[in-house]
Biopython code that builds the backbone (N, CA, C, O; Angstrom):
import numpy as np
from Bio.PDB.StructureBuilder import StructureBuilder

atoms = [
    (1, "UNK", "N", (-13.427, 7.092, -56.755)),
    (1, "UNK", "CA", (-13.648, 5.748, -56.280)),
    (1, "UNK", "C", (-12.611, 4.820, -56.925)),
    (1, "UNK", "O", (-12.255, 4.833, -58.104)),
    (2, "UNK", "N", (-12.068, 3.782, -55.658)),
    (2, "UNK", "CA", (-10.987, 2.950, -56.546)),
    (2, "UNK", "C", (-11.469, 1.531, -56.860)),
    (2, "UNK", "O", (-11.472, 0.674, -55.976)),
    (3, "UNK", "N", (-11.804, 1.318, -57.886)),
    (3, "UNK", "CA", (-12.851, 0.078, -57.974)),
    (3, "UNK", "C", (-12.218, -1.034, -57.259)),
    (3, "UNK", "O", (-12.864, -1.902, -56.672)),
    (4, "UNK", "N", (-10.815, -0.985, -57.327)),
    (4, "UNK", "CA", (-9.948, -1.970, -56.465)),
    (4, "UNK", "C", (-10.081, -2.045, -55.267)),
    (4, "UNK", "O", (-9.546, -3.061, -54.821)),
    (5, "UNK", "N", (-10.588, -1.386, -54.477)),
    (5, "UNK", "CA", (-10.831, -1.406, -53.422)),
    (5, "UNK", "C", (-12.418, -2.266, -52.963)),
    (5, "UNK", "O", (-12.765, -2.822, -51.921)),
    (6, "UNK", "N", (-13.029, -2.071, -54.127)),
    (6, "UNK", "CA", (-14.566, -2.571, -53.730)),
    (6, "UNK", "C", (-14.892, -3.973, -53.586)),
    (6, "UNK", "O", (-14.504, -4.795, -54.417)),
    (7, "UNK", "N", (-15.462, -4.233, -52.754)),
    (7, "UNK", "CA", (-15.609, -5.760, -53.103)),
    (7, "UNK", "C", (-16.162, -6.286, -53.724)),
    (7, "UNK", "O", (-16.932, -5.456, -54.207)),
    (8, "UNK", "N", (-16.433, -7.483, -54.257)),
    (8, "UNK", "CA", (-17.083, -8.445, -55.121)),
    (8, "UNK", "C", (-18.916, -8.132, -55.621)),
    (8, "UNK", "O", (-19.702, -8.126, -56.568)),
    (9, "UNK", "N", (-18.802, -7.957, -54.484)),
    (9, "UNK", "CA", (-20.675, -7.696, -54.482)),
    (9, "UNK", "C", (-20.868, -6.381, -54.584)),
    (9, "UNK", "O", (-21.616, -6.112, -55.524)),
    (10, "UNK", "N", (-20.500, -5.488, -54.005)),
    (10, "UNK", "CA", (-20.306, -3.764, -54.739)),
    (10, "UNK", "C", (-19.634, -3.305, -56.201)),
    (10, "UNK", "O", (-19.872, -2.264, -56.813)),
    (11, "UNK", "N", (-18.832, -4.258, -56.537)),
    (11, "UNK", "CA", (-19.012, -4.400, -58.358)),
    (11, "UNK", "C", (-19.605, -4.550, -59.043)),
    (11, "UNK", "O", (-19.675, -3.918, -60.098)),
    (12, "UNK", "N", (-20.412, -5.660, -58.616)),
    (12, "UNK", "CA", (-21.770, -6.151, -58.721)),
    (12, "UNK", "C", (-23.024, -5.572, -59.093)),
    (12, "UNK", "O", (-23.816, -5.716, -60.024)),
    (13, "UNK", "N", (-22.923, -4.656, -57.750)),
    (13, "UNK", "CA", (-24.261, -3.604, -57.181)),
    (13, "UNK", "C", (-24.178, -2.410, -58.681)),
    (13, "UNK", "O", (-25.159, -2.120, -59.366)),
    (14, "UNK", "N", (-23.062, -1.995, -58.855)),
    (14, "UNK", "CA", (-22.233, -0.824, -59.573)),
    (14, "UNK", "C", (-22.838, -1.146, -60.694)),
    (14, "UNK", "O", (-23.555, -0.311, -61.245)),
    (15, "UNK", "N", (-22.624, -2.647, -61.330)),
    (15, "UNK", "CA", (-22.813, -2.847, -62.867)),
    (15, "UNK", "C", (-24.332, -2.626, -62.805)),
    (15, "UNK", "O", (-24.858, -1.791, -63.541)),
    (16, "UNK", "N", (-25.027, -3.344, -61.959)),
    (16, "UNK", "CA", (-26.452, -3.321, -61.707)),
    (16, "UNK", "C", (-27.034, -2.114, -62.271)),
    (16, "UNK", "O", (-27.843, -1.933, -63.181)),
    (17, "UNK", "N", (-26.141, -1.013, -61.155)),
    (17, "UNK", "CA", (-26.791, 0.440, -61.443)),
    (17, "UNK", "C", (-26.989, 0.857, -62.761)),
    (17, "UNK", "O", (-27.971, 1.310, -63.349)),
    (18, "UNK", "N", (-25.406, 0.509, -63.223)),
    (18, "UNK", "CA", (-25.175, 0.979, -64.565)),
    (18, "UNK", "C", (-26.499, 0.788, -65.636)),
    (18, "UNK", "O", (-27.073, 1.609, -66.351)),
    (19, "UNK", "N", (-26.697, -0.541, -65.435)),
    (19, "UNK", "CA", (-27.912, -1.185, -66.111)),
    (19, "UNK", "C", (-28.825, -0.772, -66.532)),
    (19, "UNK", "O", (-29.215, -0.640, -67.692)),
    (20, "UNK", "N", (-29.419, -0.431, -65.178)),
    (20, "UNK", "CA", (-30.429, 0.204, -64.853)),
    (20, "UNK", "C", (-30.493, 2.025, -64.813)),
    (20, "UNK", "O", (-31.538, 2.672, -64.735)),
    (21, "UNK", "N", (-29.662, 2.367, -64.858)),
    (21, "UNK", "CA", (-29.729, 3.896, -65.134)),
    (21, "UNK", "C", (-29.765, 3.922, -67.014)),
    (21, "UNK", "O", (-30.361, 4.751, -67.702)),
    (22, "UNK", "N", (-28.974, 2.803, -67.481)),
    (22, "UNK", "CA", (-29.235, 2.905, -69.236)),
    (22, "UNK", "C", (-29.961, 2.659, -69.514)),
    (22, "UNK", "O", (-30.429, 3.377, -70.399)),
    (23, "UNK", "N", (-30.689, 1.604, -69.140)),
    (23, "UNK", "CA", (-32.724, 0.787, -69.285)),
    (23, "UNK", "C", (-33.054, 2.284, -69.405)),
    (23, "UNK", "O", (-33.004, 2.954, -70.437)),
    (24, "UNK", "N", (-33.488, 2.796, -67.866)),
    (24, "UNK", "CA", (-33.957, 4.669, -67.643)),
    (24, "UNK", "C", (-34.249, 5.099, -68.651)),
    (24, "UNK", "O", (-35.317, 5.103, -69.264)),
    (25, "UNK", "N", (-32.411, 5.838, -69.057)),
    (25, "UNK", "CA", (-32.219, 6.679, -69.978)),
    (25, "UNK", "C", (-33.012, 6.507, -71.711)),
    (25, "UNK", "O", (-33.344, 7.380, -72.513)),
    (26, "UNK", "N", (-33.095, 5.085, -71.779)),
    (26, "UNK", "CA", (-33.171, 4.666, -73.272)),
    (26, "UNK", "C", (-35.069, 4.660, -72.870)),
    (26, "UNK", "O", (-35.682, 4.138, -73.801)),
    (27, "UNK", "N", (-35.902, 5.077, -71.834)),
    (27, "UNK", "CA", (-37.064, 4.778, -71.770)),
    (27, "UNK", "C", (-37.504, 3.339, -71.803)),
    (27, "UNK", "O", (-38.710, 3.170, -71.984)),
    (28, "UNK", "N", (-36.797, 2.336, -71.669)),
    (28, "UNK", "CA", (-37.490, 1.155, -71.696)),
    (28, "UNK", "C", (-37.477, 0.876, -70.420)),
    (28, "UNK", "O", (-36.588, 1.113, -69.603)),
    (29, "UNK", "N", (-39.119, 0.046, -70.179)),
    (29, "UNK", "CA", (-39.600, -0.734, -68.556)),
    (29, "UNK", "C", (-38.695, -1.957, -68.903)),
    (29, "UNK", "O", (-38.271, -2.229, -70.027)),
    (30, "UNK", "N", (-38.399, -2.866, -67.383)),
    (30, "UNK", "CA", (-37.495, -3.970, -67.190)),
    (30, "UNK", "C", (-38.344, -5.191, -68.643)),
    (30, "UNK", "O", (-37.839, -5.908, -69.506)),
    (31, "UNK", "N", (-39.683, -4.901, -68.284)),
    (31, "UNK", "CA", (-40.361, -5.889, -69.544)),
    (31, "UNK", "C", (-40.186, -6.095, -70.981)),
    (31, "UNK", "O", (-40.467, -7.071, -71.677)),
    (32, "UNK", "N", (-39.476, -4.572, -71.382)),
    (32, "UNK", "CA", (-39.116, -4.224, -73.006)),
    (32, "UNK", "C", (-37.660, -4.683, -73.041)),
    (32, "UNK", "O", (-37.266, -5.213, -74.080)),
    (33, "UNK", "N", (-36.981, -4.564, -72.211)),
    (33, "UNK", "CA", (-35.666, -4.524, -72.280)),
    (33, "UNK", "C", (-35.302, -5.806, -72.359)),
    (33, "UNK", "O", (-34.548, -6.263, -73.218)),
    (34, "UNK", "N", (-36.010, -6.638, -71.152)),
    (34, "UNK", "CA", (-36.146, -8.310, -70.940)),
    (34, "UNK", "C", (-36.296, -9.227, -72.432)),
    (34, "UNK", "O", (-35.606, -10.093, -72.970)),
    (35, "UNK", "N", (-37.305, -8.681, -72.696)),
    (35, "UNK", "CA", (-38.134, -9.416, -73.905)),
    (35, "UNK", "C", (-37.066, -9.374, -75.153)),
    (35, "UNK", "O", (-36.903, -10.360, -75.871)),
    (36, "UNK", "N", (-36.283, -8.025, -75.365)),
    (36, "UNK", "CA", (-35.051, -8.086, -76.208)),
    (36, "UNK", "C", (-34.328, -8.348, -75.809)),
    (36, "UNK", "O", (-33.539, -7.826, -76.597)),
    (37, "UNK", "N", (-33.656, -8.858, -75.033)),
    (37, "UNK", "CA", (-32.321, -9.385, -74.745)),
    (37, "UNK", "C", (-32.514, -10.927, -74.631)),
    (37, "UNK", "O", (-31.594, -11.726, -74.455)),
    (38, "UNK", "N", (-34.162, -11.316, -74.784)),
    (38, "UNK", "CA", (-34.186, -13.065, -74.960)),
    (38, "UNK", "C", (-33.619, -13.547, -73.198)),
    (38, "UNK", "O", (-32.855, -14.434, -72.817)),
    (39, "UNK", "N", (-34.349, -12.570, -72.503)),
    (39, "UNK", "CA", (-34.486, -12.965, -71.094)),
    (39, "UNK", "C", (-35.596, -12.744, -70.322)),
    (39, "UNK", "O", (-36.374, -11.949, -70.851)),
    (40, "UNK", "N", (-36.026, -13.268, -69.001)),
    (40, "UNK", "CA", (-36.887, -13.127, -67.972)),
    (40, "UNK", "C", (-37.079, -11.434, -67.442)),
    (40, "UNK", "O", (-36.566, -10.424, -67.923)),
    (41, "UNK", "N", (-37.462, -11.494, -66.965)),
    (41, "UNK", "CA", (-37.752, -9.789, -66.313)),
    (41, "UNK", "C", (-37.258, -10.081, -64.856)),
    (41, "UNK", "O", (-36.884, -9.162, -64.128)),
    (42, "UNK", "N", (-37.267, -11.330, -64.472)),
    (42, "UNK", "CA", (-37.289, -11.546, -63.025)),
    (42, "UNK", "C", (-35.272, -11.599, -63.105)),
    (42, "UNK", "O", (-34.437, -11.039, -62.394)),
    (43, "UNK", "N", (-35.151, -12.359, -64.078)),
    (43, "UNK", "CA", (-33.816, -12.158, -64.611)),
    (43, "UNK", "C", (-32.895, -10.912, -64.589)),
    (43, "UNK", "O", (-31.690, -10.799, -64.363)),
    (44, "UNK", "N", (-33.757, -10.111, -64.867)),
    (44, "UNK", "CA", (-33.760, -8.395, -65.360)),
    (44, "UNK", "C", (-32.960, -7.869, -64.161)),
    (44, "UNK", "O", (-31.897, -7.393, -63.764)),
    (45, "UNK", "N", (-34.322, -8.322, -63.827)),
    (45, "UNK", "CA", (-34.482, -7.569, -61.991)),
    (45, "UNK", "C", (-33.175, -8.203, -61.203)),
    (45, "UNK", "O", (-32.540, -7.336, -60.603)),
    (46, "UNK", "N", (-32.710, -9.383, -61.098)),
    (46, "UNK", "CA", (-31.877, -9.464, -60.552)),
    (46, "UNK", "C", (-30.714, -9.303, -61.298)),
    (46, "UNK", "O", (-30.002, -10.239, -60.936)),
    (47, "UNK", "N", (-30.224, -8.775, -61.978)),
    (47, "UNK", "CA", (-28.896, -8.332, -62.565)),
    (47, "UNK", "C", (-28.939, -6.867, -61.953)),
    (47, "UNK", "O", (-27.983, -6.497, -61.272)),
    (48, "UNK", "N", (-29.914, -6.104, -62.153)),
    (48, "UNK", "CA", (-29.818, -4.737, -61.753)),
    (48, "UNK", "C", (-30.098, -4.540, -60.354)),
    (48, "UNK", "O", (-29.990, -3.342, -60.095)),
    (49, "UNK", "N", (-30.460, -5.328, -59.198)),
    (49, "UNK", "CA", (-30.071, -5.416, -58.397)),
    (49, "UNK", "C", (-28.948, -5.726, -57.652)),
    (49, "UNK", "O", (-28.684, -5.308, -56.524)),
    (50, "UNK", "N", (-28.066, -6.755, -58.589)),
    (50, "UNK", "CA", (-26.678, -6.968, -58.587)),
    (50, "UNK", "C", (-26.416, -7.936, -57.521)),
    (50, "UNK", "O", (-25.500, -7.886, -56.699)),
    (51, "UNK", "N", (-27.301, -8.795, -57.629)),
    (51, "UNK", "CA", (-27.337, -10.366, -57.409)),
    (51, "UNK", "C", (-26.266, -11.287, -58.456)),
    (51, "UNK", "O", (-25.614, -10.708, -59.325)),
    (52, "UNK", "N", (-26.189, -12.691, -58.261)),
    (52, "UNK", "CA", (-25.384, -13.267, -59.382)),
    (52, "UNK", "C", (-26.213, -13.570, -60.484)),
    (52, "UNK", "O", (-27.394, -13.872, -60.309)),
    (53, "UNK", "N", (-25.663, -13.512, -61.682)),
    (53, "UNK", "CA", (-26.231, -13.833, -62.823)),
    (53, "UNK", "C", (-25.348, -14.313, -63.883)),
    (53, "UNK", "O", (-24.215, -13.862, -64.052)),
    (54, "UNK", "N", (-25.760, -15.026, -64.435)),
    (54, "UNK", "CA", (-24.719, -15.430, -65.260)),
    (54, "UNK", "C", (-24.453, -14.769, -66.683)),
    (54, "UNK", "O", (-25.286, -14.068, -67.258)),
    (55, "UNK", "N", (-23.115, -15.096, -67.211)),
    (55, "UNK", "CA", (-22.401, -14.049, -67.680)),
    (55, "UNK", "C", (-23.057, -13.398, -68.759)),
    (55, "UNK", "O", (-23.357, -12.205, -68.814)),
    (56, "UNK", "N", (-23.321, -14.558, -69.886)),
    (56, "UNK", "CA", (-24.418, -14.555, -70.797)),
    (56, "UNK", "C", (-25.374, -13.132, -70.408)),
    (56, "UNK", "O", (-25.157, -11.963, -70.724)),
    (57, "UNK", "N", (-26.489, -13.713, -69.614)),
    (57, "UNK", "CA", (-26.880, -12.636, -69.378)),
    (57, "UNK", "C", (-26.339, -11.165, -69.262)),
    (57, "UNK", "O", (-26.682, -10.371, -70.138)),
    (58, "UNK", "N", (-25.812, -10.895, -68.607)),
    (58, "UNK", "CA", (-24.693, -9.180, -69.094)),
    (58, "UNK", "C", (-24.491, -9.306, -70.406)),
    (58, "UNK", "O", (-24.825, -8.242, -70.926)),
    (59, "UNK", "N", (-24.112, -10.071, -71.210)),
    (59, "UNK", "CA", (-23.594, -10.007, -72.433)),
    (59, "UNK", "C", (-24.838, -9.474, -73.614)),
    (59, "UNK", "O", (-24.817, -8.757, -74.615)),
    (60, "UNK", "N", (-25.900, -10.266, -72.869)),
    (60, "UNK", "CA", (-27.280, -9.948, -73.519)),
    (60, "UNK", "C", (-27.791, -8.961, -73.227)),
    (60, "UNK", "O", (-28.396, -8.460, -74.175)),
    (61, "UNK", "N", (-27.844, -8.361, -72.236)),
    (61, "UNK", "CA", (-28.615, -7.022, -71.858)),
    (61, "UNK", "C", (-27.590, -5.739, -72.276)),
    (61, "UNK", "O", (-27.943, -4.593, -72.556)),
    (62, "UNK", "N", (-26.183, -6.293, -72.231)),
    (62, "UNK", "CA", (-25.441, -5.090, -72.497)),
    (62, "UNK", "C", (-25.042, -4.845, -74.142)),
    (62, "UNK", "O", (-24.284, -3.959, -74.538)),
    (63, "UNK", "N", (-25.952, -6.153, -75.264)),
    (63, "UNK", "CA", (-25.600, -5.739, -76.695)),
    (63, "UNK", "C", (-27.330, -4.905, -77.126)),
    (63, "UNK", "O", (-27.662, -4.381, -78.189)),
    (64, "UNK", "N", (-27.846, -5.010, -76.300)),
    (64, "UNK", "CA", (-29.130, -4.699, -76.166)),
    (64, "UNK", "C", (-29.381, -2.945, -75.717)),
    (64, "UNK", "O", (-30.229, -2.265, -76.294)),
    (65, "UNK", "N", (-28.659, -2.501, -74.817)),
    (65, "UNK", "CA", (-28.180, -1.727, -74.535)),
    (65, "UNK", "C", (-27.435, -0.736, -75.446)),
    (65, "UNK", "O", (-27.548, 0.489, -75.479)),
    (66, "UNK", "N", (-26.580, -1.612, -76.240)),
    (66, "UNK", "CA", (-25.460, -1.077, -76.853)),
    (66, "UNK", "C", (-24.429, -0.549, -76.414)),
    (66, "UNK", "O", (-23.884, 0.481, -76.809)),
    (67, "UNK", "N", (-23.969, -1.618, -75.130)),
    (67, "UNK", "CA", (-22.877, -1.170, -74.685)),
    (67, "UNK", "C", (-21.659, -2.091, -74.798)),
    (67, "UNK", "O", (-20.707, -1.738, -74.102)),
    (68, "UNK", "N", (-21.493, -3.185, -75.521)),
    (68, "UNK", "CA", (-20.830, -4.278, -76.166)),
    (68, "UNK", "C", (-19.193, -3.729, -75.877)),
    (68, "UNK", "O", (-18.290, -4.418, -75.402)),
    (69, "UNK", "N", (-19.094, -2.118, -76.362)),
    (69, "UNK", "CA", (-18.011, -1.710, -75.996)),
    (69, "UNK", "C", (-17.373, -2.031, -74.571)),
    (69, "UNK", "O", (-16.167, -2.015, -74.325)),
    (70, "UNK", "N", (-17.912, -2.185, -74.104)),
    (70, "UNK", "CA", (-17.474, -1.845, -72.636)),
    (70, "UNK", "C", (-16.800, -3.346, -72.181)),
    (70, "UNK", "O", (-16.154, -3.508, -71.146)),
    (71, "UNK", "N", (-17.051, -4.252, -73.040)),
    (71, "UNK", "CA", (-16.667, -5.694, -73.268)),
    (71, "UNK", "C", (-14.550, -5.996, -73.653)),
    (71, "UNK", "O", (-13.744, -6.828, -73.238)),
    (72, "UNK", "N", (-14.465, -4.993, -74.467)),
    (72, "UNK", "CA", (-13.584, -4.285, -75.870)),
    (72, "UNK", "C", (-12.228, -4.889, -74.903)),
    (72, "UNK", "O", (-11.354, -5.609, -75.386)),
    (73, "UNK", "N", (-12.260, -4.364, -73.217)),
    (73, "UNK", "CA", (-10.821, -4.570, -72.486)),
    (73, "UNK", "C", (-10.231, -6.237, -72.469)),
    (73, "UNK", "O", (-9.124, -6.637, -72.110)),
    (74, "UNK", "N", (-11.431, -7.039, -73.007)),
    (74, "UNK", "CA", (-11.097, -8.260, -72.968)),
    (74, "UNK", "C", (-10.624, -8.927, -73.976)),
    (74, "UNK", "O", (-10.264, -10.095, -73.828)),
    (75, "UNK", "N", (-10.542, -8.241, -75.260)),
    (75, "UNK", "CA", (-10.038, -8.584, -76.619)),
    (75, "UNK", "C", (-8.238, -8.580, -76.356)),
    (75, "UNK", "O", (-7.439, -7.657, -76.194)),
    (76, "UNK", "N", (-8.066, -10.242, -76.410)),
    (76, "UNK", "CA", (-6.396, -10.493, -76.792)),
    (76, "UNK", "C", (-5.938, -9.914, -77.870)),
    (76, "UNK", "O", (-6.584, -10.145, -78.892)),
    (77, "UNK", "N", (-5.008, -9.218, -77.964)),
    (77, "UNK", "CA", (-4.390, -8.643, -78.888)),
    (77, "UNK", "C", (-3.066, -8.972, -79.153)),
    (77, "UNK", "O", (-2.295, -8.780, -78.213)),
    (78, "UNK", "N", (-2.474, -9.530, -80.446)),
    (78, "UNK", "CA", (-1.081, -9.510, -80.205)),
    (78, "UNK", "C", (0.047, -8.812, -80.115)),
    (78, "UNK", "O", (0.209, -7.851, -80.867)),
    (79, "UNK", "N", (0.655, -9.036, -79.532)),
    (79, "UNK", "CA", (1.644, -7.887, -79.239)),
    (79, "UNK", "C", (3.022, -8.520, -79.891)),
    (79, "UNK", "O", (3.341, -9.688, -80.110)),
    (80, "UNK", "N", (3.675, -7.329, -80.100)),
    (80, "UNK", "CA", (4.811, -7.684, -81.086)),
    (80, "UNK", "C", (6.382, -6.889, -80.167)),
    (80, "UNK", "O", (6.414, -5.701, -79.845)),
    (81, "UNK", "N", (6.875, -7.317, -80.054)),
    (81, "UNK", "CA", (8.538, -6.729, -79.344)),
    (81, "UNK", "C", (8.783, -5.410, -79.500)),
    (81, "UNK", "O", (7.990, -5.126, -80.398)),
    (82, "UNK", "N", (9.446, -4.257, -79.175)),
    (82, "UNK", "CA", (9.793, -3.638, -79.830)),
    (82, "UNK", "C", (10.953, -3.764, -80.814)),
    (82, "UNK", "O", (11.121, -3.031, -81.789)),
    (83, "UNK", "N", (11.892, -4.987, -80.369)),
    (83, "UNK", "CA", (12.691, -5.026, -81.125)),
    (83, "UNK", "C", (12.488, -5.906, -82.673)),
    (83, "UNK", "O", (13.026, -5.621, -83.743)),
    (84, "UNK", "N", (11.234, -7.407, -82.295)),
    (84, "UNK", "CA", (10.339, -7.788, -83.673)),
    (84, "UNK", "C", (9.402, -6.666, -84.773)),
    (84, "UNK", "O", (8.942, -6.894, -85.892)),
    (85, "UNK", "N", (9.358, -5.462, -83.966)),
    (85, "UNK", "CA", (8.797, -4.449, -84.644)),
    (85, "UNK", "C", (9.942, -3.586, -85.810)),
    (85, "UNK", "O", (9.747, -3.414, -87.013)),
    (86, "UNK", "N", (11.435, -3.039, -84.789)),
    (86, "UNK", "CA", (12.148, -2.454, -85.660)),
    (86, "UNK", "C", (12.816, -3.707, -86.839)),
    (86, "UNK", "O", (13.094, -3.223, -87.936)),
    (87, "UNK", "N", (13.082, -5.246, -86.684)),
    (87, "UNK", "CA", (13.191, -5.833, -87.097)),
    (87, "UNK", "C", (12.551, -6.168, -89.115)),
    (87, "UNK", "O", (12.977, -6.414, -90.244)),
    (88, "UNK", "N", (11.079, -5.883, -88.192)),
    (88, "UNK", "CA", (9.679, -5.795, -89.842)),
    (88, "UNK", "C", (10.170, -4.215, -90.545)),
    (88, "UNK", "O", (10.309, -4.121, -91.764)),
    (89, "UNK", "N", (10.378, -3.167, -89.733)),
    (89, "UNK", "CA", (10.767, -2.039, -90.384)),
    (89, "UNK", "C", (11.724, -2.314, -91.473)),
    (89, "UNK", "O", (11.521, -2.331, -92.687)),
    (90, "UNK", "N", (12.950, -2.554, -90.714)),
    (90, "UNK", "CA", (13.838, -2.853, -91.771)),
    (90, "UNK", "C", (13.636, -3.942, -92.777)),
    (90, "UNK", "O", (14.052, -3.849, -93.932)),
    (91, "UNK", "N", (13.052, -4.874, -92.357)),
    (91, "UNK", "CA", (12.955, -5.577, -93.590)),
    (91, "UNK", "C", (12.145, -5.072, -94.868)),
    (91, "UNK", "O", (12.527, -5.194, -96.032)),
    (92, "UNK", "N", (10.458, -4.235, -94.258)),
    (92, "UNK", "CA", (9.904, -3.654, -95.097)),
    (92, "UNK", "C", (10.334, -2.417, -95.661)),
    (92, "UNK", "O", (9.440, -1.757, -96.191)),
    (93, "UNK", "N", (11.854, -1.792, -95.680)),
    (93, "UNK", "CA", (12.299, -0.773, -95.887)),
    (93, "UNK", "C", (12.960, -0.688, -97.514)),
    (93, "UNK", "O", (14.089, -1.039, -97.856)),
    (94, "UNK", "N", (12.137, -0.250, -98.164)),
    (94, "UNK", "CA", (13.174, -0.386, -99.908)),
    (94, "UNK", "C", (14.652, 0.268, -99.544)),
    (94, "UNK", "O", (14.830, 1.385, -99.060)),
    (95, "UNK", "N", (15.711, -0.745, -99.912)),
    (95, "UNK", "CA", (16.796, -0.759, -100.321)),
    (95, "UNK", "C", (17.274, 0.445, -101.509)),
    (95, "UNK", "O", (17.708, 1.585, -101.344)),
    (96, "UNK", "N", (16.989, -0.349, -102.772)),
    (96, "UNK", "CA", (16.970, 0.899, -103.669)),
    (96, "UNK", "C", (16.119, 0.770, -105.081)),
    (96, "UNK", "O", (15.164, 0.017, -105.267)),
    (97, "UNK", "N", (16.639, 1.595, -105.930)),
    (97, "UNK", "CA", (15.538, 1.532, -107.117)),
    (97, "UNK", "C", (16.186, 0.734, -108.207)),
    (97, "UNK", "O", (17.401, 0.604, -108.353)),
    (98, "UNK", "N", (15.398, 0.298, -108.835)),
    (98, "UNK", "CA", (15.944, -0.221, -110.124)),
    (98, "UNK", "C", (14.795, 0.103, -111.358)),
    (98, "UNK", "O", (13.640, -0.289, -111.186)),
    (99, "UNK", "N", (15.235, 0.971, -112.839)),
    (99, "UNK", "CA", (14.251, 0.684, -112.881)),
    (99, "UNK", "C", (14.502, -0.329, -114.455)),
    (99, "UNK", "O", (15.577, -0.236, -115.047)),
    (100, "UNK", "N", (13.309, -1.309, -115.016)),
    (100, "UNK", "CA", (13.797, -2.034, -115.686)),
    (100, "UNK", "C", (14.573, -2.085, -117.345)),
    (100, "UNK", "O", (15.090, -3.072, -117.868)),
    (101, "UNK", "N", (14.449, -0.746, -117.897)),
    (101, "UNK", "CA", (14.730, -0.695, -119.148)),
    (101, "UNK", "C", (16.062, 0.570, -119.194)),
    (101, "UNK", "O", (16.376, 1.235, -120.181)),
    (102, "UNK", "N", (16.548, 0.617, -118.108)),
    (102, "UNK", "CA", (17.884, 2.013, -117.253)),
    (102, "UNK", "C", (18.896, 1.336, -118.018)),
    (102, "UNK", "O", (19.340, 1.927, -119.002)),
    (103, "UNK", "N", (19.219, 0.491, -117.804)),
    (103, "UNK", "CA", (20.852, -0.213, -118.096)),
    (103, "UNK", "C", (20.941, 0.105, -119.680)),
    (103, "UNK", "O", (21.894, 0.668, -120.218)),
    (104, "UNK", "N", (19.699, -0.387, -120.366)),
    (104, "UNK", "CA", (19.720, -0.738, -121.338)),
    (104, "UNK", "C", (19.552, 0.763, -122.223)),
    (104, "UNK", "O", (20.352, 0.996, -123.129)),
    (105, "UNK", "N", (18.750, 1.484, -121.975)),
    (105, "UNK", "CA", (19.006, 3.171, -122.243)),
    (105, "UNK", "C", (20.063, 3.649, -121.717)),
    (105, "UNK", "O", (20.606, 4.280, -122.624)),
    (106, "UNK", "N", (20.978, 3.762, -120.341)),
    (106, "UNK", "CA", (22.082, 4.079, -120.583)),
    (106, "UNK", "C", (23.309, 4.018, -121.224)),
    (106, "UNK", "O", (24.052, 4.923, -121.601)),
    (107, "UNK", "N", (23.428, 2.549, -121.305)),
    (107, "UNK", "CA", (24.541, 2.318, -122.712)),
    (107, "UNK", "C", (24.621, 2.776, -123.887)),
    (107, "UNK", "O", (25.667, 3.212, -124.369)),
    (108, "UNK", "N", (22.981, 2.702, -124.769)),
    (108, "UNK", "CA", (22.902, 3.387, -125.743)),
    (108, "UNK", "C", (23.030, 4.520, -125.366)),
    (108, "UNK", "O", (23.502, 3.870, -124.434)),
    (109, "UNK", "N", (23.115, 5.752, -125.069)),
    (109, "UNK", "CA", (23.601, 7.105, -124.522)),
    (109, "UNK", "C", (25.096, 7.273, -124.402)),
    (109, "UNK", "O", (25.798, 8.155, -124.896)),
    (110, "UNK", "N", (25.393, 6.386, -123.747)),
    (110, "UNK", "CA", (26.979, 6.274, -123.507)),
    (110, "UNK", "C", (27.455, 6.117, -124.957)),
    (110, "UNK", "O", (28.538, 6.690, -125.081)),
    (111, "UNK", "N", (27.070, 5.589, -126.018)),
    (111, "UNK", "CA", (27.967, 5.347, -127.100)),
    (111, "UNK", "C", (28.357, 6.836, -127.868)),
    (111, "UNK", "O", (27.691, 7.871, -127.829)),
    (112, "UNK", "N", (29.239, 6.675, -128.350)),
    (112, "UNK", "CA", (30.047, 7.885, -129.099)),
    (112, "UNK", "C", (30.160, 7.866, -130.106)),
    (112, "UNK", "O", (30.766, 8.773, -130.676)),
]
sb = StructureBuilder()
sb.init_structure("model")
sb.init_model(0)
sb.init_chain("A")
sb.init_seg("    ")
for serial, (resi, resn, name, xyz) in enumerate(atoms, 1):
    if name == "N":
        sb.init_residue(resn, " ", resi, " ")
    sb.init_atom(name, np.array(xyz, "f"), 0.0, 1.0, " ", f" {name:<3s}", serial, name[0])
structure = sb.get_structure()
């Protein structure tokens, strides 16, 4: 299935299912599930029918759920160049060693 192809209200219908096949699975009635997510049942009912609902709501039934992940594609992330990337390399790249008491032990060594 190409979700791109589906329309608005069969996305809809889809998430609905989803919903409602995880309610199922986890054994909770629309009333247990409702009552934790700090919503209506009638509420319930129409999300998993895949009516409009507002967003909140998904957000609530789906941390309830424990599916919050499924949220994750919407996190801005920054992105960095590839060339601002090899840029930080080299800068974070040690040059060379020094270490602090060398100079001063080699000379004494060097003397004859």
């Amino acid at each position: 299935m190409n979700i791109e192809q589906l329309s608005d209200l069969a996305i809809l219908q889809m998430m609905g299912d989803f919903i409602k096949k995880k309610r199922i699975s986890m054994n909770k009635t629309q009333d247990e599930l409702a009552t934790e997510a700090g919503i209506s049942r009638s509420t319930l009912s129409l999300l998993e029918r895949g009516e409009n609902v507002n967003l909140i709501t998904l957000i609530q039934v789906l941390r309830v759920l424990g599916e919050l992940q499924i949220l994750e594609i919407f996190e801005s992330r920054q992105q960095i160049s590839p060339l601002e990337y090899l840029k930080l390399q080299k800068k974070n790249q040690r040059q060379r060693v020094r270490h602090a008491d060398s100079t001063a032990e080699d000379d004494r060594q060097s003397e004859w």
